[in-house]
C-alpha positions in Angstrom: 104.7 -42.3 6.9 108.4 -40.3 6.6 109.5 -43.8 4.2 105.9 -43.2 1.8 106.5 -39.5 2.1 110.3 -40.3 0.7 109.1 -42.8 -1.5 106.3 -40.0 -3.2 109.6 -37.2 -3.8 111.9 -39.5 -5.1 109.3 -41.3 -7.4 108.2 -37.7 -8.6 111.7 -36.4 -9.4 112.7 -39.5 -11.2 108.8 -39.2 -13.4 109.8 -35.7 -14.6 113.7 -36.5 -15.2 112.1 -39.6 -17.0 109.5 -37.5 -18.9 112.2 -35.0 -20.2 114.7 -37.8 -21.2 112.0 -39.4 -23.2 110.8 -36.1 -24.7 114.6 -35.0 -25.8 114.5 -38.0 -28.1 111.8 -36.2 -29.9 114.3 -33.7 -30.9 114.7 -34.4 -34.3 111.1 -33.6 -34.6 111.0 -29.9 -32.7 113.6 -27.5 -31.9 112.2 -27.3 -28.4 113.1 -30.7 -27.5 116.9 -30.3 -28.1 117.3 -28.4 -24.9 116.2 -31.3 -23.2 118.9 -33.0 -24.4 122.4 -31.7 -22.5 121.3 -32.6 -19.1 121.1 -36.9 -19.3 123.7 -36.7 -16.7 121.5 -35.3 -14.6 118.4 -37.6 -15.4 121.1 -40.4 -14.7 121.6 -39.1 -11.5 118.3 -39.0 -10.2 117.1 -42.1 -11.8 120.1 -43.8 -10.3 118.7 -42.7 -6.6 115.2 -43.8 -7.4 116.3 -47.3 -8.4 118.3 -47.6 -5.2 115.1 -45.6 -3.0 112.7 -48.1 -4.6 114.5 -51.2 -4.1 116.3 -50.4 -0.3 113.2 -48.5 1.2 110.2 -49.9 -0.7 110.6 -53.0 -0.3 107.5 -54.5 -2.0 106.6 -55.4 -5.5 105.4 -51.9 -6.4 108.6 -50.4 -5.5 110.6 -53.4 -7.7 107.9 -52.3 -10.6 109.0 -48.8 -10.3 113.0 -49.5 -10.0 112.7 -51.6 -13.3 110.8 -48.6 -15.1 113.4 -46.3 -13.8 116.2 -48.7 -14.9 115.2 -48.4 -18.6 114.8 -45.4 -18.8 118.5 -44.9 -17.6 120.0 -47.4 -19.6 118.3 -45.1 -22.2 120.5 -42.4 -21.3 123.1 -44.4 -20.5 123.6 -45.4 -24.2 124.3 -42.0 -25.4 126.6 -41.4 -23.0 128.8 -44.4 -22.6 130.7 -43.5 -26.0 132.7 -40.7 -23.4 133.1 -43.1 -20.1 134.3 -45.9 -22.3 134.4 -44.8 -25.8 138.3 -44.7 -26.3 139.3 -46.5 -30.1 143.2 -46.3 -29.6 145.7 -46.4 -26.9 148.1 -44.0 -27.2 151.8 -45.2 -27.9 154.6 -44.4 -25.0 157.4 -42.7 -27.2 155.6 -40.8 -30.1 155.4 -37.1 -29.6 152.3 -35.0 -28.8 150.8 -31.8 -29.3 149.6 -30.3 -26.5 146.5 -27.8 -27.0 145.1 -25.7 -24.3 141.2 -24.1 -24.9 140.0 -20.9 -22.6 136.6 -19.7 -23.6 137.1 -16.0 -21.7 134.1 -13.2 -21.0 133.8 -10.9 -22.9 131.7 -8.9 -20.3 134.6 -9.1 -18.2 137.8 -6.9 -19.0 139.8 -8.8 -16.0 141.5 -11.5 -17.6 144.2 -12.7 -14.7 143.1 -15.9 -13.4 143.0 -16.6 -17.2 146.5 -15.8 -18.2 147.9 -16.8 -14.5 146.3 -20.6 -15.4 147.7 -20.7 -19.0 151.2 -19.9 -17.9 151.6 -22.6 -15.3 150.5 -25.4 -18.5 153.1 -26.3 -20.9 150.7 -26.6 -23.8 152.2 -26.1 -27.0 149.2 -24.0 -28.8 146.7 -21.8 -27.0 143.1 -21.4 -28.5 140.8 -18.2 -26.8 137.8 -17.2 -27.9 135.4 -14.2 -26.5 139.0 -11.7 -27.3 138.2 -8.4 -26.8 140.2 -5.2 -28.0 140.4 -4.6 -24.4 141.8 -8.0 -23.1 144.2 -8.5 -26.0 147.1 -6.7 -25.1 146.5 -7.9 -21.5 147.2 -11.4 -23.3 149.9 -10.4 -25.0 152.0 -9.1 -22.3 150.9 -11.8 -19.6 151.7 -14.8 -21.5 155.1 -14.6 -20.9 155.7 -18.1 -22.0 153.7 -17.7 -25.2 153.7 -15.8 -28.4 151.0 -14.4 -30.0 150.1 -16.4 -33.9 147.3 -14.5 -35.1 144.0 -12.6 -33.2 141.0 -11.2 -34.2 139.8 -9.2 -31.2 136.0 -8.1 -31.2 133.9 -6.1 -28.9 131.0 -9.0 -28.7 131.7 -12.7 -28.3 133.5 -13.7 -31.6 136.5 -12.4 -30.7 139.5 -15.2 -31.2 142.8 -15.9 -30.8 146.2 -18.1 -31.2 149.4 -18.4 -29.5 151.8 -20.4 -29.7 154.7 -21.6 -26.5 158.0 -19.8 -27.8 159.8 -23.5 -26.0 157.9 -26.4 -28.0 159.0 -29.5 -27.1 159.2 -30.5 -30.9 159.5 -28.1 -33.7 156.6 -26.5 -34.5 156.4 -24.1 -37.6 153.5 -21.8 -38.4 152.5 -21.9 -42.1 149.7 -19.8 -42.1 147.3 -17.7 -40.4 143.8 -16.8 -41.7 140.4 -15.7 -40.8 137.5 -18.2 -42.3 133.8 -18.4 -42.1 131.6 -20.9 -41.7 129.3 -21.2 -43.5 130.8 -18.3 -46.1 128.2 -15.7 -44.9 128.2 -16.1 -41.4 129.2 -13.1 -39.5 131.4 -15.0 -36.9 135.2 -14.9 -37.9 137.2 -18.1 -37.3 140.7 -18.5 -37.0 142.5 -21.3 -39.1 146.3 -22.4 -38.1 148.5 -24.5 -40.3 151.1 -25.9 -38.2 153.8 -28.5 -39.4 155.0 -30.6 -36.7 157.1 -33.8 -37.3 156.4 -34.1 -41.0 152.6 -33.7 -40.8 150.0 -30.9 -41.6 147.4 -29.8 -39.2 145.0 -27.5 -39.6 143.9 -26.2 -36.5 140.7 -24.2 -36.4 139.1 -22.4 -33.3 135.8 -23.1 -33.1 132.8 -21.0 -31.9 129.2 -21.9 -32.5 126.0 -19.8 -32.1 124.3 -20.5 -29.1 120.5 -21.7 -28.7 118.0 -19.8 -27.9 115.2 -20.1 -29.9 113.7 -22.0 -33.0 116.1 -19.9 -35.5 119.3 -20.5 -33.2 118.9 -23.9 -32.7 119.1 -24.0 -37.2 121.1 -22.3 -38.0 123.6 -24.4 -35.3 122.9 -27.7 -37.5 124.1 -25.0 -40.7 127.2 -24.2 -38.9 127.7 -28.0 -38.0 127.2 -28.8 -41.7 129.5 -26.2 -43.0 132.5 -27.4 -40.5 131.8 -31.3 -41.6 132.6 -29.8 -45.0 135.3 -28.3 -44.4 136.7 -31.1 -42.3 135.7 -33.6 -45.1 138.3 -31.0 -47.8 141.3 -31.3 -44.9 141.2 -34.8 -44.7 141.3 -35.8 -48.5 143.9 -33.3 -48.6 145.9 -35.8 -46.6 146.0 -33.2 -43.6 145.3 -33.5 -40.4 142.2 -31.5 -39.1 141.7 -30.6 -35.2 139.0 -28.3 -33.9 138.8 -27.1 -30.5 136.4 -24.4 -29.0 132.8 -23.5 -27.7 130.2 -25.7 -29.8 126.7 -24.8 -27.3 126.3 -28.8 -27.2 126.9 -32.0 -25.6 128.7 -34.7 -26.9 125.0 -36.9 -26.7 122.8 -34.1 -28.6 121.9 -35.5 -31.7 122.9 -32.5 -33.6 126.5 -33.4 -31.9 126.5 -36.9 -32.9 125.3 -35.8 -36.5 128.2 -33.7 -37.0 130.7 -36.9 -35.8 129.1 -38.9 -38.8 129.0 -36.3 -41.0 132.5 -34.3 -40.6 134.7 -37.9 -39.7 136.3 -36.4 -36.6 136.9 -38.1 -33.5 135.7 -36.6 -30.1 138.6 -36.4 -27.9 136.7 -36.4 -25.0 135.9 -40.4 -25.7 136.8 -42.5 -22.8 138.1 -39.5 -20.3 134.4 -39.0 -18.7 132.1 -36.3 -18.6 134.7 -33.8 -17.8 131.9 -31.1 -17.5 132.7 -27.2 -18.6 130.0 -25.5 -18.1 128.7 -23.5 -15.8 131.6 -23.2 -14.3 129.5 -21.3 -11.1 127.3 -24.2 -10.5 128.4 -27.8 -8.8 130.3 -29.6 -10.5 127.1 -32.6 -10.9 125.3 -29.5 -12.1 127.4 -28.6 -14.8 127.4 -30.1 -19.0 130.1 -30.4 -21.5 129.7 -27.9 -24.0 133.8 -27.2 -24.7 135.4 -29.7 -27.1 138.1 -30.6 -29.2 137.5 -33.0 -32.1 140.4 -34.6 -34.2 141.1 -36.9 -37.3 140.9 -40.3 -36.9 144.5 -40.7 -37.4 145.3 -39.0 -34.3 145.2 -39.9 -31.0 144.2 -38.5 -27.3 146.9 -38.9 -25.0 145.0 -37.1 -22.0 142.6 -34.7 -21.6 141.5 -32.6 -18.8 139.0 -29.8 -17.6 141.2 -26.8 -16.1 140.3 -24.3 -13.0 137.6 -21.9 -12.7 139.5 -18.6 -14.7 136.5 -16.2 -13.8 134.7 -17.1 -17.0 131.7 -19.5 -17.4 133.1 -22.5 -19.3 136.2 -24.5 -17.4 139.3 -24.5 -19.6 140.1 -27.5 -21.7 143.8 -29.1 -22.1 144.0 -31.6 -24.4 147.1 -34.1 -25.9 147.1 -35.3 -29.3 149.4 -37.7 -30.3 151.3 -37.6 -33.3 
């Protein structure tokens, strides 16, 4: 009775994760579906125990019937995220010098900023990208980041706030050409900040990236016309024989098909290829709760060293650090 009782939760869990991972491939076709989407982990998860429950405790045809239903379902999934377990294109080369960026999405609700600045000070990252600045948690930034100088910041009272600092010991030269406020698209309301750096000969434009989140039919749009606008303007730094890198908050998983899109469309890499799932968000749930919604995407001529998901810094994304190889 307790092994049919098992049998009948297991089996019911796996039908809905099975349902919603089935329905999310319908999001090209309604906005809804998309949010059904960022969890596959999850559906792996479950569909992973209900193979294993069918096959151990079942013991019988039907429960072989349902493990193989279950299995295809999660090879599915599987598919769309294997590009980040396994997905790395180049190895990175022992003696060639890296850029090391470090990503903290703050809260803006939140005027403590500590953990935040104690955690970027013990990293030797060579440029700092923060979004959700506040006028209130600037200066806090400024004076705590004692091994860091500030580039350029553009402190707001919502979430759009941004910011840039640089380490004032860089471990190759690093020279700040430029610093500038950008849009995209032209009339959005959400400022971006764009860094020209010149590091060892080469360009890179650096851009800290912060995409509308989704919450409704309108939302979930106008995220594919902030996508579109960044793939063009990734497309112009690339035939400019630059080198384009954009880190931030995008409100997506690296599987979404609005995520994927923008890979094709913009001809960035996603650095997050081959280190895992290296989840970010929310950082209050467990960690097998929790979905990648923090990235950094680069040109194809640069490489990922490492990358890593930082310590909880009283915000809810995880920090990012990332090394690009030169």
């Amino acid at each position: 009775m307790a092994r049919l009782f098992v049998l009948g939760i297991v089996n019911t869990l796996a039908g809905g994760a099975g349902i919603a991972a089935l329905l999310a491939f319908g999001s090209a076709f309604w906005w809804g579906f998309s949010f059904l989407e960022h969890p596959r982990p999850q559906y792996c998860l479950i569909l992973v125990i209900a193979v294993f429950v069918n096959v151990s405790v079942a013991r019988s045809p039907v429960g072989k019937l349902w493990a193989l239903g279950w299995s295809l379902i999660l090879l599915l999934n599987l598919t769309l995220i294997m590009p980040i377990l396994i997905g790395r294109s180049a190895q990175p080369s022992p003696v060639a010098p890296s850029l090391r960026l470090l990503h903290l999405t703050l809260d803006h609700d939140r005027s403590e900023v500590q953990p935040a600045i104690a955690f970027a000070n013990t990293q030797s990252a060579d440029l700092i990208s923060l979004l959700e600045v506040t006028p209130d948690t600037l200066p806090q930034l400024v004076k705590g980041l004692t091994n860091y100088q500030l580039i350029k910041a553009d402190p707001r009272s919502n979430s759009h706030g941004t910011a840039w600092f640089m380490t004032r010991q860089p471990r190759q030269p690093l020279q700040v050409k430029s610093a500038e406020v950008i849009h995209l698209p032209a009339d959005s309301d959400r400022p971006l900040l764009q860094t020209t750096i010149e590091s060892g000969g080469k360009t890179l434009e650096l851009l800290c990236f912060h995409v509308i989140r989704p919450r409704s039919a309108a939302t979930v749009a106008y995220q594919k016309v902030e996508f579109a606008a960044l793939a063009e303007w990734s497309q112009r730094i690339l035939k400019q024989d630059s080198h384009a890198i954009v880190i931030g908050d995008f409100n997506n998983t690296p599987w979404s098909l609005t995520f994927r899109q923008l890979l094709q469309a913009s001809g960035l890499h996603n650095s997050q290829n081959g280190f895992g799932l290296q989840p970010t968000w929310h950082a209050s749930l467990p960690h097998f709760l929790q979905i990648p919604i923090d990235h950094c995407l680069h040109s194809p001529k640069l490489v990922t060293r490492d990358r890593q998901v930082g310590a909880n810094i009283g915000s809810d994304h995880l920090p990012i650090l990332v090394d690009l190889q030169l």
